[in-house]
MIVEXKOL-136288 format. One line per 5 residues: number of its first residue (from 0); their letters; for each residue x, y, z of N, C-alpha, C, O, CB. Coordinates in Angstrom, 1 decimal, padded with zeros to 4 digits. Glycine has a CB too. Layout:
MIVEXKOL-136288
NUM	a	X/Y/Z/X/Y/Z/X/Y/Z/X/Y/Z/X/Y/Z  ...
***
This chain:
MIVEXKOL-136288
0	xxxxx	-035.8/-025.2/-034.0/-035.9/-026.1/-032.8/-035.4/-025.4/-031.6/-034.3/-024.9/-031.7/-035.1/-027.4/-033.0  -035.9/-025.3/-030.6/-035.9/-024.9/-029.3/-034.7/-025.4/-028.7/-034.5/-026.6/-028.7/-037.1/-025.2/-028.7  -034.1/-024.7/-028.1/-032.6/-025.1/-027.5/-033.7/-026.0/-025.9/-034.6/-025.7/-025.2/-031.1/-023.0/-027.0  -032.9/-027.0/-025.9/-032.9/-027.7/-024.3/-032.8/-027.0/-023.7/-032.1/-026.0/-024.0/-032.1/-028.5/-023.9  -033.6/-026.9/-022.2/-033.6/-026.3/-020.9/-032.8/-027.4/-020.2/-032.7/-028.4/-020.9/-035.0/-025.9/-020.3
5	xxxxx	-032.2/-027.7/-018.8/-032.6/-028.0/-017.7/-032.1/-026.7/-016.6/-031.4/-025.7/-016.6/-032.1/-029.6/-017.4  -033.0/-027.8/-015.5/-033.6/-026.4/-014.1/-032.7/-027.8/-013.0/-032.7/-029.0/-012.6/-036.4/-026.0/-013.8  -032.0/-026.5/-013.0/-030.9/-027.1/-011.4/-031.4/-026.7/-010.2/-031.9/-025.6/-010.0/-029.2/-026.3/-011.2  -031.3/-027.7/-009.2/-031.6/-027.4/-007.7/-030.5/-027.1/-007.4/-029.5/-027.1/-008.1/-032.1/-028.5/-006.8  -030.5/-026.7/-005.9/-029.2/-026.8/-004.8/-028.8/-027.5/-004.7/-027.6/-027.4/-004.4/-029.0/-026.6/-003.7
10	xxxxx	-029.3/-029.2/-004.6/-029.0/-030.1/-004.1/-027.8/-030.7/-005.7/-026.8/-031.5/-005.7/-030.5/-031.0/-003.6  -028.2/-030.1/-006.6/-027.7/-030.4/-008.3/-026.4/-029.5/-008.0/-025.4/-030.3/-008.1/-028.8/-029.7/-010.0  -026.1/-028.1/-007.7/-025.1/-027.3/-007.6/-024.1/-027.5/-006.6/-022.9/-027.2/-006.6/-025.7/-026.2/-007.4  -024.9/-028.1/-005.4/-023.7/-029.1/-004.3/-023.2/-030.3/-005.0/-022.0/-030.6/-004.8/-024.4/-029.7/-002.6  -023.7/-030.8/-005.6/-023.1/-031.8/-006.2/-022.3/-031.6/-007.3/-021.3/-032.3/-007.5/-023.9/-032.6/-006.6
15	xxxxx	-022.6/-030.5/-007.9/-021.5/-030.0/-009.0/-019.8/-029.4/-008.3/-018.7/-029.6/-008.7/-022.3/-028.5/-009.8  -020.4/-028.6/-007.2/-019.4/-028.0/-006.1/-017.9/-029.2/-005.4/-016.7/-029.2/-005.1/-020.6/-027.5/-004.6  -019.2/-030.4/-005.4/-018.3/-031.4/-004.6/-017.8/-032.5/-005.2/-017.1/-033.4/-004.8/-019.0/-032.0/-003.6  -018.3/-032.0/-006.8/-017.3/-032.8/-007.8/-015.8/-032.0/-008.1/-014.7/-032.5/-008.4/-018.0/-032.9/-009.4  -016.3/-030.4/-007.9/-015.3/-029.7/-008.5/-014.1/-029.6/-007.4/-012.9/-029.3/-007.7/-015.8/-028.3/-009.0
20	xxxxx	-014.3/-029.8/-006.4/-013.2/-029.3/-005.5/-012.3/-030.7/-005.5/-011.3/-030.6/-006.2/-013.8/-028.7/-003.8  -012.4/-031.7/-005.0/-011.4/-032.7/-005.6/-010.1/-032.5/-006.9/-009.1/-033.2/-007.1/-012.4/-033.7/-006.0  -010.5/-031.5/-007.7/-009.8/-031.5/-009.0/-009.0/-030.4/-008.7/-008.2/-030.2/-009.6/-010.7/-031.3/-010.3  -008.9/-029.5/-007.6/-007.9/-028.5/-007.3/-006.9/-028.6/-006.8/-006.9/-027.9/-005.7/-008.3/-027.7/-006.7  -005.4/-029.4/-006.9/-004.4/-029.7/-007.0/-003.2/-028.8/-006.2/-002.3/-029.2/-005.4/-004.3/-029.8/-008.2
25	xxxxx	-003.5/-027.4/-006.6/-002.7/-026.5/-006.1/-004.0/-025.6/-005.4/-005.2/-025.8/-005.6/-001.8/-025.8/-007.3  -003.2/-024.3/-004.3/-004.0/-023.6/-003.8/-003.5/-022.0/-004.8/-002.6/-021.5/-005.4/-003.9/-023.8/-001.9  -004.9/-021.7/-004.4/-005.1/-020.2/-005.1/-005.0/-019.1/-004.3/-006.0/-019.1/-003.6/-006.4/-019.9/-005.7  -004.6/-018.4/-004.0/-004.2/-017.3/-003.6/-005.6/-016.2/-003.4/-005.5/-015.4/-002.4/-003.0/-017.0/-004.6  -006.6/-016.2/-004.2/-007.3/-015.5/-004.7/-008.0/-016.0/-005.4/-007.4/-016.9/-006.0/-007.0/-014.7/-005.1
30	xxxxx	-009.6/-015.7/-005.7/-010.3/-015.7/-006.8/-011.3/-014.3/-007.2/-011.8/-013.5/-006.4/-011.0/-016.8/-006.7  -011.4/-014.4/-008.8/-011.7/-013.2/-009.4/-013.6/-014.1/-009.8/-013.8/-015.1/-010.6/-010.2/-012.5/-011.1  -014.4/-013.6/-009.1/-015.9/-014.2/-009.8/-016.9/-013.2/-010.8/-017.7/-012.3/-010.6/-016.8/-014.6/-008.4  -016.6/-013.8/-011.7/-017.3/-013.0/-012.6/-018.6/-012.8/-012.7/-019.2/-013.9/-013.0/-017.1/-013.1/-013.6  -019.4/-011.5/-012.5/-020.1/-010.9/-012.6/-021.3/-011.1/-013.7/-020.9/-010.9/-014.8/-019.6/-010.1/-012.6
35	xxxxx	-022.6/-011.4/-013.7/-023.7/-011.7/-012.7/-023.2/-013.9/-011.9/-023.2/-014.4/-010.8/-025.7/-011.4/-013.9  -023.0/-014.4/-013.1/-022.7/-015.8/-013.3/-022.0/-016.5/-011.9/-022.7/-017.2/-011.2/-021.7/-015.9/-014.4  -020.7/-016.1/-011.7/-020.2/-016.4/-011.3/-019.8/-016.4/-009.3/-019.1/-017.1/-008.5/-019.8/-015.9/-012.3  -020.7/-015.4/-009.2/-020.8/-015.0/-007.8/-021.3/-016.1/-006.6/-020.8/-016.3/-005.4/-021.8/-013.9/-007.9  -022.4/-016.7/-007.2/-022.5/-017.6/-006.4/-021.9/-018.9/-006.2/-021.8/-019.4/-005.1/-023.5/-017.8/-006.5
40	xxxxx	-021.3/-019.5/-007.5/-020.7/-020.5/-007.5/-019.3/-020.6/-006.9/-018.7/-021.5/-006.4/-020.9/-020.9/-008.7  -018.8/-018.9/-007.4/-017.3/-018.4/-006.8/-017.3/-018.5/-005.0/-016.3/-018.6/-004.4/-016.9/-016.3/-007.5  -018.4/-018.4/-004.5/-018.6/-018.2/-003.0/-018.2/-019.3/-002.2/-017.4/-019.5/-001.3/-020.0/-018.1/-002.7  -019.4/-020.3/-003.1/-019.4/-021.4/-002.7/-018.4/-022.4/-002.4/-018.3/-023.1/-001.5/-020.1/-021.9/-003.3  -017.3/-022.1/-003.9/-015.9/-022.5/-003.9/-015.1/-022.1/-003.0/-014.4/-022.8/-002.3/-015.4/-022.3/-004.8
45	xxxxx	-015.0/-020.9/-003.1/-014.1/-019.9/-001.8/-014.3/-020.6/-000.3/-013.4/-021.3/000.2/-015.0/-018.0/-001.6  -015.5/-020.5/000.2/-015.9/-021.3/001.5/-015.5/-021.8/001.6/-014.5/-021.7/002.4/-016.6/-021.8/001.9  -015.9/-023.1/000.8/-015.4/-024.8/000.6/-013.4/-025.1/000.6/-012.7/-026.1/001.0/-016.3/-025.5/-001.4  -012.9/-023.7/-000.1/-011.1/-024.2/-000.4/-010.7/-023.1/000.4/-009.5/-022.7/000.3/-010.4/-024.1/-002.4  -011.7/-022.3/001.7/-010.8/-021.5/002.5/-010.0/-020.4/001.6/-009.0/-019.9/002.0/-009.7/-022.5/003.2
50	xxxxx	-010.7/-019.9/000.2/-009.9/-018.7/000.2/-010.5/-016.8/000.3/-011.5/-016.2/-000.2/-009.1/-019.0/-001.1  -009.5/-016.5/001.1/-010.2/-015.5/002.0/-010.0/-013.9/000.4/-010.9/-013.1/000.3/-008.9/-015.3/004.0  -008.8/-013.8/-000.4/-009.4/-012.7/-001.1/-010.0/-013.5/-002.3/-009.5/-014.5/-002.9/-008.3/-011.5/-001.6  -011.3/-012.7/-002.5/-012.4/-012.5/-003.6/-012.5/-011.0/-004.0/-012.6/-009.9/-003.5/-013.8/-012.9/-003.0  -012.3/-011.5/-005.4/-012.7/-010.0/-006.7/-013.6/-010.3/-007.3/-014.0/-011.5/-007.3/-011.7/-009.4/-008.0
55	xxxxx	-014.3/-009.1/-008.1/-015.4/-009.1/-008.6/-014.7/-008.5/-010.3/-013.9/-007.6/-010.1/-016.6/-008.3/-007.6  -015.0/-008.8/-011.5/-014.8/-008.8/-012.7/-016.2/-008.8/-013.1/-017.0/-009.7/-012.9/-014.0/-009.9/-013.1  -016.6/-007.5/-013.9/-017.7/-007.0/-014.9/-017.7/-006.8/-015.9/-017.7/-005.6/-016.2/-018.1/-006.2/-014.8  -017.8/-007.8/-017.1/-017.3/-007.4/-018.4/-018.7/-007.3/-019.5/-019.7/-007.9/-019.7/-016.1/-008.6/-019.0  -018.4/-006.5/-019.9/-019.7/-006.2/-021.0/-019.0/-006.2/-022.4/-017.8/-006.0/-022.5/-020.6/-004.6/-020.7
60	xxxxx	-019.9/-006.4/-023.6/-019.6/-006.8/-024.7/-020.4/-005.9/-025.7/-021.1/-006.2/-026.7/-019.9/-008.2/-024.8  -020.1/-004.6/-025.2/-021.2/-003.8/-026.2/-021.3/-003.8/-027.3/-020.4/-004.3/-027.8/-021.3/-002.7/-026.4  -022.1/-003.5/-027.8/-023.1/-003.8/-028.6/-023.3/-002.0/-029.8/-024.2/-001.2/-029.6/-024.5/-004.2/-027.4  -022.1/-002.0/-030.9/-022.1/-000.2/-031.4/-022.7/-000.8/-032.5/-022.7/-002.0/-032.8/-020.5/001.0/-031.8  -023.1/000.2/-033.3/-023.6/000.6/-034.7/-023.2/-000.4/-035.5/-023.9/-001.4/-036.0/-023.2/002.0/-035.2
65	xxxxx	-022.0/-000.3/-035.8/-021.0/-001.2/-036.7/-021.7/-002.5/-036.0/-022.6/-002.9/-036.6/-019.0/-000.9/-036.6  -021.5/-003.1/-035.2/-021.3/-004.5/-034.5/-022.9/-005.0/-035.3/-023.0/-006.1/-035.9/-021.1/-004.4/-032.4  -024.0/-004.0/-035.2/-025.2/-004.4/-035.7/-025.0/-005.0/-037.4/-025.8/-005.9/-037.8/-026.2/-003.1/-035.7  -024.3/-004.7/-038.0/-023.9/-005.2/-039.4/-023.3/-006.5/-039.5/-023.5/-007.3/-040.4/-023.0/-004.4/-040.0  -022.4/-006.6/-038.1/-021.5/-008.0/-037.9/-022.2/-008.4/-036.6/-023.0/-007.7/-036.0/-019.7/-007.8/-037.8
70	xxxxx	-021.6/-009.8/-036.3/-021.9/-010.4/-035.0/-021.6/-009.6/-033.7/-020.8/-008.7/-033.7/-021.1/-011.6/-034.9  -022.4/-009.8/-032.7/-021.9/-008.9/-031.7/-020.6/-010.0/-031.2/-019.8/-009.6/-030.4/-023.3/-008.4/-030.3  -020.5/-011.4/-031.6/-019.3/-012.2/-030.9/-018.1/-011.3/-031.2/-017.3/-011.0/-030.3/-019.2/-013.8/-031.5  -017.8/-010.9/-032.3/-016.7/-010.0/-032.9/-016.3/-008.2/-031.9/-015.3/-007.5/-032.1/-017.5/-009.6/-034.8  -017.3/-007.9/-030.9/-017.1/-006.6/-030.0/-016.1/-007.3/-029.3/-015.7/-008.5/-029.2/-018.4/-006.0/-029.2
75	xxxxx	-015.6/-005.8/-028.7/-014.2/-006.0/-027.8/-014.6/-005.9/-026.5/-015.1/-004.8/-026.4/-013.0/-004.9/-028.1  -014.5/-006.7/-025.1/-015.0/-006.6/-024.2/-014.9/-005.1/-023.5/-013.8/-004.6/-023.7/-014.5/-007.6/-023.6  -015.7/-004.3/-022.9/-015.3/-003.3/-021.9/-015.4/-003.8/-020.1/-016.4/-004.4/-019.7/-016.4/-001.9/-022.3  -014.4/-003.5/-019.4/-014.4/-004.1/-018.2/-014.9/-002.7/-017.3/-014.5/-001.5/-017.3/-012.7/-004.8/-017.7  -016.1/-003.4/-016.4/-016.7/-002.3/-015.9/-016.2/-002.4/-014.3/-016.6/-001.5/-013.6/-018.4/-002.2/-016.3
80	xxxxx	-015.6/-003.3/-013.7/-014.7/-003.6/-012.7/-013.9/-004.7/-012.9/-014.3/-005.6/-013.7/-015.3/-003.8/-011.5  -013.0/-004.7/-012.4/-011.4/-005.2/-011.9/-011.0/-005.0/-011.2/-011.1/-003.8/-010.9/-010.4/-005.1/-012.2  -010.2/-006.0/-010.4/-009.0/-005.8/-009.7/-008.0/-005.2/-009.9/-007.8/-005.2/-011.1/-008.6/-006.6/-009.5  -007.1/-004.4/-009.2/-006.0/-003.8/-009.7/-005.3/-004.7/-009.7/-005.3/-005.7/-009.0/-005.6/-002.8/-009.1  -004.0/-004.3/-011.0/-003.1/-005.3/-011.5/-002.3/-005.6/-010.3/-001.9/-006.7/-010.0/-002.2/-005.0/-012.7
85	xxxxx	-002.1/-004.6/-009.6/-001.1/-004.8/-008.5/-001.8/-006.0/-007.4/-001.0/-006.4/-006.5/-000.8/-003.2/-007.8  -002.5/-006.2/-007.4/-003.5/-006.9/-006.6/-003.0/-008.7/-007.2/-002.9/-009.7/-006.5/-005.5/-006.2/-006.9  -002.7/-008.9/-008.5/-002.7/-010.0/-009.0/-001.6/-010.3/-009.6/-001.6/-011.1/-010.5/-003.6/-010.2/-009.8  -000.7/-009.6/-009.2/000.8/-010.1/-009.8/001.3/-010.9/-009.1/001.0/-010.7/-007.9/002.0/-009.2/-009.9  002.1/-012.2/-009.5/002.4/-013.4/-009.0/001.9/-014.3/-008.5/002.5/-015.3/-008.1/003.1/-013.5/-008.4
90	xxxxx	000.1/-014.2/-008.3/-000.4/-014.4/-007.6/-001.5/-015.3/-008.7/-002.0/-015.0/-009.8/-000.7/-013.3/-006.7  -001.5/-016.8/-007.8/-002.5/-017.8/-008.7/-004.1/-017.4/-008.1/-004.7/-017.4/-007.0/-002.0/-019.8/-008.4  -004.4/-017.3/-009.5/-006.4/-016.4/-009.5/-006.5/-017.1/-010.1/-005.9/-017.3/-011.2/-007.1/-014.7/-010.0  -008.1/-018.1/-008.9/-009.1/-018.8/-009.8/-010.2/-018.0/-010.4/-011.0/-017.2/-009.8/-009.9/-019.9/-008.9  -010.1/-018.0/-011.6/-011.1/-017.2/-012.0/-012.7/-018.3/-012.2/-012.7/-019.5/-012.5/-010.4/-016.4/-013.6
95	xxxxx	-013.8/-017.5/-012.0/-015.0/-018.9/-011.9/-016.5/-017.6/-012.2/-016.8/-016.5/-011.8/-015.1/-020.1/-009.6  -017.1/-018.7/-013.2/-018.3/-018.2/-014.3/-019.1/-020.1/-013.9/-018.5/-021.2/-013.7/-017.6/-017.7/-016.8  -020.5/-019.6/-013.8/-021.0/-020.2/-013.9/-021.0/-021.5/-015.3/-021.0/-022.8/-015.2/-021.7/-019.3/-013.7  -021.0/-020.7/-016.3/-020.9/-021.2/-017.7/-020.0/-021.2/-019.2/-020.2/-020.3/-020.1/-021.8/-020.6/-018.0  -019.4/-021.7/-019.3/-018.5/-021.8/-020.1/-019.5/-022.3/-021.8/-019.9/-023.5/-022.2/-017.3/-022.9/-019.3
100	xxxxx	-019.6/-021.0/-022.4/-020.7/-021.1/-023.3/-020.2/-021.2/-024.7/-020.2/-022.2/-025.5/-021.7/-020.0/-023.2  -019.8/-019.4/-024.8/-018.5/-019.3/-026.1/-017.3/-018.4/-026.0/-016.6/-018.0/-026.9/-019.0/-018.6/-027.5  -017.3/-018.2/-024.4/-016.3/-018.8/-023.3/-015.3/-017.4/-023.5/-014.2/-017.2/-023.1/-015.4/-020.6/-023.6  -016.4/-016.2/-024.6/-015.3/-015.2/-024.7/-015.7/-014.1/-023.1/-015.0/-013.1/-023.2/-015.3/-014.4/-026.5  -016.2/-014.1/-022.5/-016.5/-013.6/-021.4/-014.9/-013.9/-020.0/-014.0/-013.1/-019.5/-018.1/-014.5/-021.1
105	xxxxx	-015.2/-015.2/-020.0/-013.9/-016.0/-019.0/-012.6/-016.0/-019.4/-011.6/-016.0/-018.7/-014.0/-017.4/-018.7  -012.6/-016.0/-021.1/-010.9/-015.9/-021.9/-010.8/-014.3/-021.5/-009.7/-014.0/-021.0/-010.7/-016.3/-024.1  -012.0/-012.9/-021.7/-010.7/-011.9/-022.0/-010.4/-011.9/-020.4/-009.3/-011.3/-020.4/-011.0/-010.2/-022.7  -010.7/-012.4/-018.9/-010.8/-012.4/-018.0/-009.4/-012.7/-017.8/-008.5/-011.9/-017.3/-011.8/-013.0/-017.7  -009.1/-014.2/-018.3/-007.7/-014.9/-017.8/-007.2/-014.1/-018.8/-006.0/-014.4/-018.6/-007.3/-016.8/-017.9
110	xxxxx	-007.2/-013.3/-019.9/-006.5/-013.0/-020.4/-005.5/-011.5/-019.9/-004.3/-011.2/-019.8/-007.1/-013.1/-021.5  -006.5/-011.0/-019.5/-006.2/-009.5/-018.6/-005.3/-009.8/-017.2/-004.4/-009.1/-016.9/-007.8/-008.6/-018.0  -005.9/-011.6/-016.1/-005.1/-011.2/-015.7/-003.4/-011.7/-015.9/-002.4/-011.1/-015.5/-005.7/-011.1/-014.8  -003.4/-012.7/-016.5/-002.2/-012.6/-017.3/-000.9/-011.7/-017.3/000.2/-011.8/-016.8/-002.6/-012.5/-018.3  -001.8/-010.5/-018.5/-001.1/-009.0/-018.4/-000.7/-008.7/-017.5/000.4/-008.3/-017.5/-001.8/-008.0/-018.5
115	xxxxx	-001.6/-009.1/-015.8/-001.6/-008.4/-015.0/000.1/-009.0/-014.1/000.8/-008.6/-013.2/-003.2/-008.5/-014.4  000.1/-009.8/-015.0/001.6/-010.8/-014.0/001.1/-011.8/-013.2/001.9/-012.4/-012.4/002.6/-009.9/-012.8  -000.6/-012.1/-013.3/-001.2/-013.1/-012.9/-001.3/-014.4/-013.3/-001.0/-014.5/-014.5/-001.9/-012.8/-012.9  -001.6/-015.6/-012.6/-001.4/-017.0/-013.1/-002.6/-017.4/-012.8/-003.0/-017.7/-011.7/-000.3/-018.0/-012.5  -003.3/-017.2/-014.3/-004.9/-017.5/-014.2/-005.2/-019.5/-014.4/-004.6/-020.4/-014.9/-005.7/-016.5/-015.6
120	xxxxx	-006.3/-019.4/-013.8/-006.7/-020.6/-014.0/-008.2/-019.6/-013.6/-008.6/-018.6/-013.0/-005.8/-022.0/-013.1  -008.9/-021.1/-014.8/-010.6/-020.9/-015.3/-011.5/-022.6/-014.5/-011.3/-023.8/-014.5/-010.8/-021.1/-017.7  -012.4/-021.9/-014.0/-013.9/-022.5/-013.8/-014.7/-022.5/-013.9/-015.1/-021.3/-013.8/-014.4/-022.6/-013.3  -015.6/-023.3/-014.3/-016.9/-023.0/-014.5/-017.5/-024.6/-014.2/-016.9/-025.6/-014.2/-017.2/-022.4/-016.0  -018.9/-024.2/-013.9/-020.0/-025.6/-013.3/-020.2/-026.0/-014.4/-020.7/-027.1/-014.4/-021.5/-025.5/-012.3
125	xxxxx	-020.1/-025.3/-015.9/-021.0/-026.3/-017.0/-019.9/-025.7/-018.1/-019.3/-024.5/-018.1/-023.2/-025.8/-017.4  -019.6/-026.6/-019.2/-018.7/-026.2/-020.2/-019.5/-027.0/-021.0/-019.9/-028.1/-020.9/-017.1/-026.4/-020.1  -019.6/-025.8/-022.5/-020.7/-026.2/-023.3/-019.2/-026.1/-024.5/-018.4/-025.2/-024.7/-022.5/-025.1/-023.4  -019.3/-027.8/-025.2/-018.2/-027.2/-026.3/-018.5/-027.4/-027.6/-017.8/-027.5/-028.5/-016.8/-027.8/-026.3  -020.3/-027.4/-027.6/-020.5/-026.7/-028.7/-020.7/-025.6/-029.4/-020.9/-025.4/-030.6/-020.9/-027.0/-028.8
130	xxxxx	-020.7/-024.6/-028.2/-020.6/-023.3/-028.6/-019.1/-022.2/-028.3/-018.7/-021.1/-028.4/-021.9/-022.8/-027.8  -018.5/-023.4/-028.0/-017.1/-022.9/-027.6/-016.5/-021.5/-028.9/-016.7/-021.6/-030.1/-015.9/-024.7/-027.7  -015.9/-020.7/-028.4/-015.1/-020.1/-030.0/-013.9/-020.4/-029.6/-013.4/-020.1/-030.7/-015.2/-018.4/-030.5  -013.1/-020.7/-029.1/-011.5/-020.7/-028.9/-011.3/-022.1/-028.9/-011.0/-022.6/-027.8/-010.9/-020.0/-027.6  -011.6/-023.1/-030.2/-011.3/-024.3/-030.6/-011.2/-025.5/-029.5/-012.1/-026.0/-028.9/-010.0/-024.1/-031.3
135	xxxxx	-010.1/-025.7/-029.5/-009.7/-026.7/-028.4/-009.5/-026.5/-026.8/-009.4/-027.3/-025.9/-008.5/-027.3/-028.7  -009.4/-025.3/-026.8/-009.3/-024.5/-025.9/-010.2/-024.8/-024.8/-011.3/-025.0/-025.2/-009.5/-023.4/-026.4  -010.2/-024.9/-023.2/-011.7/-025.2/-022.3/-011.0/-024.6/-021.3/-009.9/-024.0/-021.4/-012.5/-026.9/-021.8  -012.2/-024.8/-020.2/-012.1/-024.3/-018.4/-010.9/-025.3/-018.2/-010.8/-026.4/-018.8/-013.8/-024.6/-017.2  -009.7/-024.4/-016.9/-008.9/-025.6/-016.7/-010.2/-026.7/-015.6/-009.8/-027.8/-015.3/-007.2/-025.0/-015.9
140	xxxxx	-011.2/-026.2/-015.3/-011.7/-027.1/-014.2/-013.3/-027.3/-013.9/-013.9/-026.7/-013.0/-011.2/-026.7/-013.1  -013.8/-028.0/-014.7/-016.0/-027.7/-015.1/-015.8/-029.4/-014.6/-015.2/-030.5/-014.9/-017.0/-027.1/-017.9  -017.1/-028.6/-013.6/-017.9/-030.0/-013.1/-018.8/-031.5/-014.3/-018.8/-032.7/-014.5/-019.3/-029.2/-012.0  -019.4/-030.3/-014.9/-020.0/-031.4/-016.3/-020.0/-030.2/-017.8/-019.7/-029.1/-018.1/-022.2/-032.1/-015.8  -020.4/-031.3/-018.4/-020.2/-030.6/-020.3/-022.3/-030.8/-020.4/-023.1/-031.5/-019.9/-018.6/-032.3/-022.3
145	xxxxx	-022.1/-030.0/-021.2/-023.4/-029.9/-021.2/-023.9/-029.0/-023.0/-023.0/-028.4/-023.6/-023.9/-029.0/-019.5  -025.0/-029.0/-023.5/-025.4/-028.5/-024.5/-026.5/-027.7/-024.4/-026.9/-027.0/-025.3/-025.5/-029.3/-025.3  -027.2/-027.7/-023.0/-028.6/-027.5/-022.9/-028.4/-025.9/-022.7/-027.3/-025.4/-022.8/-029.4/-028.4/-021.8  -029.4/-025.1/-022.3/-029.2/-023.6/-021.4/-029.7/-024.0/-020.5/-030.8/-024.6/-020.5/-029.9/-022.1/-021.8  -028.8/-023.7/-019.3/-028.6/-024.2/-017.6/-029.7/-023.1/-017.2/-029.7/-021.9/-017.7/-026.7/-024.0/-016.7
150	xxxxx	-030.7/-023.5/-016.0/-031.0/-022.6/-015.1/-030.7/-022.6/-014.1/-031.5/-023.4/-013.6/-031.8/-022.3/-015.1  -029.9/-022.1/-013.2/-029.5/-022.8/-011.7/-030.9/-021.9/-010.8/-031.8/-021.1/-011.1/-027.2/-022.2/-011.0  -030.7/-022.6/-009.8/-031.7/-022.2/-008.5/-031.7/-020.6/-008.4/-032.7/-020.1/-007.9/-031.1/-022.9/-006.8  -030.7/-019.9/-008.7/-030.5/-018.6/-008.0/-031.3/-017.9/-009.1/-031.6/-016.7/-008.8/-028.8/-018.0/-007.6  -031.7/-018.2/-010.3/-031.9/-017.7/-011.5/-033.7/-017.8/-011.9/-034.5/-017.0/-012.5/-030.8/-018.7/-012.6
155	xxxxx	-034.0/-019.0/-011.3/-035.3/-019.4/-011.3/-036.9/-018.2/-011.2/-037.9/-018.1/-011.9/-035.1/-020.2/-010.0  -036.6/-017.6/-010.2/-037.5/-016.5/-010.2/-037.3/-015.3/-011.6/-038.2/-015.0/-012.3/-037.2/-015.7/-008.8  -036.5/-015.1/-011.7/-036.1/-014.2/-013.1/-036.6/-015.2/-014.7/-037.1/-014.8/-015.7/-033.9/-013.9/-013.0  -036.3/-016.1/-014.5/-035.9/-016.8/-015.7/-037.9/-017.6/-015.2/-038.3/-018.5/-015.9/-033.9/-018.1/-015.8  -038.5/-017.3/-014.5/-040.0/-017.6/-014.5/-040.8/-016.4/-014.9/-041.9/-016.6/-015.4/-040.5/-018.1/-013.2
160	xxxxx	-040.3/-015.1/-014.8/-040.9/-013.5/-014.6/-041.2/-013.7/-016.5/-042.3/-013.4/-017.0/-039.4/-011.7/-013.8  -040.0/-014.2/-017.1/-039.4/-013.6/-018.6/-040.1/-014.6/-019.1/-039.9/-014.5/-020.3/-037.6/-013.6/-019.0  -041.1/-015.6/-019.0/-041.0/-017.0/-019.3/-040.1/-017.6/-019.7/-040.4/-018.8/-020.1/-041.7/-017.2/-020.0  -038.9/-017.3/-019.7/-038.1/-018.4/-020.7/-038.0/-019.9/-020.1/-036.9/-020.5/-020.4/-036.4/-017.8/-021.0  -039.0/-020.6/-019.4/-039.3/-021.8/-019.1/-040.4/-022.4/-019.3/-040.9/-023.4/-018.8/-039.2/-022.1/-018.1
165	xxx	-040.8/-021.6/-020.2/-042.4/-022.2/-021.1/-041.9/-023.2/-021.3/-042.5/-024.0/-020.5/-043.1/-021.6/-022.6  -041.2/-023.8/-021.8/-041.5/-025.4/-022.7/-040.3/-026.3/-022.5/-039.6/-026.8/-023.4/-041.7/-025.3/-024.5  -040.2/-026.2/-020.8/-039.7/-026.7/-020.1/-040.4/-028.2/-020.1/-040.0/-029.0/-019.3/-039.7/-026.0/-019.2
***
């Protein structure tokens, strides 16, 4: 059976935006937006809560020989940019992904910066916890829960080239 689509407007993503900012309690110092996901929604937030540093976080999940035998969920992330640690010590980083799927993308994220002497906190516009792997575990802050595969507006042209909205 075909996983659910739905197809987000802007008008759907401001509304997600203007659910989420009400729920930010404390101010952040910084946010880290992860790479491809996260960029637009991290912007939009930034604008909207006035915060002036933004990082960019690139994590990939390769994909070796061995891993073909096992799940690729089981690879160890490689970070292909970061912030320097020195950049995030003591300092509260919203970290923000579009999607909170099986959420190991945004954990090793808060997890590094942590290490870093950072006080992470997680976002995302959609938290799916059926595909969650870290149990009980969620985003400290997702506009809605969802099961479907999201397409937001920015994604639309790509995700029409590939068809993956045939049977929409």
């Amino acid at each position: 059976m075909p996983q659910r689509k739905e197809l987000y407007t802007w008008n759907d993503v401001d509304q997600l935006i203007d659910h989420l900012v009400p729920q930010f309690t404390i101010t952040f110092q910084a946010m880290i937006l992860i790479s491809r996901g996260g960029i637009i929604p991290g912007g939009l937030l930034a604008e909207a809560m006035d915060v002036q540093k933004i990082y960019i976080a690139s994590v990939d999940f390769p994909l070796e020989l061995e891993e073909l035998r096992r799940s690729r969920l089981l690879a160890w992330p490689k970070f292909l940019m970061f912030p320097e640690d020195e950049l995030l010590v003591g300092e509260r980083i919203l970290i923000v992904d579009d999607v909170w799927g099986s959420g190991r993308t945004i954990t090793s994220v808060k997890n590094r910066v942590s290490a870093a002497g950072g006080f992470p906190y997680t976002c995302v516009l959609h938290f799916n916890p059926y595909r969650n792997l870290f149990g009980t575990n969620r985003p400290d802050f997702y506009a809605a829960t969802t099961d479907a595969f999201i397409v937001y507006p920015w994604e639309i042209d790509r995700d029409l080239n590939n068809s993956m909205l045939r049977d929409l």
